[in-house]
Structure formats: C-alpha cells, structure tokens
C-alpha positions in Angstrom: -0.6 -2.7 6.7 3.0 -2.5 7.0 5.0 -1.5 4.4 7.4 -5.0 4.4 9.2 -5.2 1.0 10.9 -2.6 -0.7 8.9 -1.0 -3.0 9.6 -2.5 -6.8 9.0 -0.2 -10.2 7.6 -0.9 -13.0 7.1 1.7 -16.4 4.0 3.6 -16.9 2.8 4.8 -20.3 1.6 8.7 -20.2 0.0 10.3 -23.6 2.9 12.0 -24.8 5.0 9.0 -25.3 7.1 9.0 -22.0 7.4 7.0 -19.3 6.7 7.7 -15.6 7.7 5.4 -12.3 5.1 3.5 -10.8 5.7 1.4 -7.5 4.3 -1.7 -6.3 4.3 -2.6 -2.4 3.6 -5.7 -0.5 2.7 -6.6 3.2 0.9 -8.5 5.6 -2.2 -6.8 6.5 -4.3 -6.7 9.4 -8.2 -5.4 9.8 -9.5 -4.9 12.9 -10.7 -8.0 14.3 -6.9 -9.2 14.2 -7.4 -11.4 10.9 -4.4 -10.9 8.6 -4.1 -10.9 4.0 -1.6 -10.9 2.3 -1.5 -7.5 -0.2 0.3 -6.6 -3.0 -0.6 -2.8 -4.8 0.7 -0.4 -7.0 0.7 3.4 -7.1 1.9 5.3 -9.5 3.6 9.2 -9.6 0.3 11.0 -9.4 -0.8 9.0 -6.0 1.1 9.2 -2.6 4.4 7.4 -2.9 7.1 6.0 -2.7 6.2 4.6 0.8 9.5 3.6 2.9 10.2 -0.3 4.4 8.4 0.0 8.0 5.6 3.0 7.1 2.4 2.0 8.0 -0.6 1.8 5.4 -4.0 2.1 5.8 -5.8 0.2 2.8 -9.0 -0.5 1.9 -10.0 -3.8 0.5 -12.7 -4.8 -2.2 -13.3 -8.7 -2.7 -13.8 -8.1 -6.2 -11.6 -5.6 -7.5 -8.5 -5.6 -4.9 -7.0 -2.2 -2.9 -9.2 0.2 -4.0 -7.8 2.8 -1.2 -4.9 4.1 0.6 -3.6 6.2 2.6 0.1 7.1 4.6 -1.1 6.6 8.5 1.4 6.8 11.8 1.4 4.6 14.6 -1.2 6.7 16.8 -3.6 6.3 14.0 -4.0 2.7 14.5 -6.9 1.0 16.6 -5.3 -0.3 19.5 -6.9 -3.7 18.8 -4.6 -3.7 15.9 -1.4 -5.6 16.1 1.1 -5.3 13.7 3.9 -7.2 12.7 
C-alpha cells in the first residue's frame, strides 16, 4: 500500500491521564495477484509512525477484524507483480 493521504490524528487516552498522538492513514492497496482495497488504519506513538505521503506499506489484512499488521517497506521490497499507484 501506498501511503496516499496525509496522515490525520486523533487523541489517545494513556493511564496517567494524558494524551498521546495517534495517526490514521489511508490508501489504495494492492495484494499480489493485482486486486486492489481500499484501507484506512491507525497507529498510535508506540507502533512505527508517522508514515510520510508516498512511503510504501506493507499490510496485512484480516476479513474479520481489519489491518491487523504492518510494516514500513521500500520499493525493492515489493513483488514485481505488484503495481502500485
């Protein structure tokens, strides 16, 4: 996936009564056989992040509970059989 919209934040609760940054990213994603989603995370300040407009993803999708994966790749890390936008 490629990182397409700027990454948005939201507030997260911690314990102690303060507030960290969390992030949420959105893109058009591609698997392998060249079929394409739609995807729409969110990290948080503990997790890998913020991800730049153009870094490519690589994310791993569950039908029933969404990203459950992912991971900063660069461009010689994707399949060739990939194409992305």
């Amino acid at each position: 996936m490629r990182i397409d919209h700027s990454a948005a934040t939201f507030p997260i609760a911690v314990p102690v009564g303060l507030t960290e940054p969390g992030f949420v990213y959105q893109g058009e994603a591609t698997n392998a056989t060249g079929q394409t989603r739609a995807i729409k995370f969110k990290t948080n300040a503990d997790q890998p992040g913020p991800f730049r407009r153009g870094q490519i993803v690589r994310v791993t999708v569950n039908q029933h509970f969404g990203v459950t994966a992912f991971k900063l790749v660069s461009a010689k890390q994707v399949p060739k059989t990939v194409k992305l936008n």
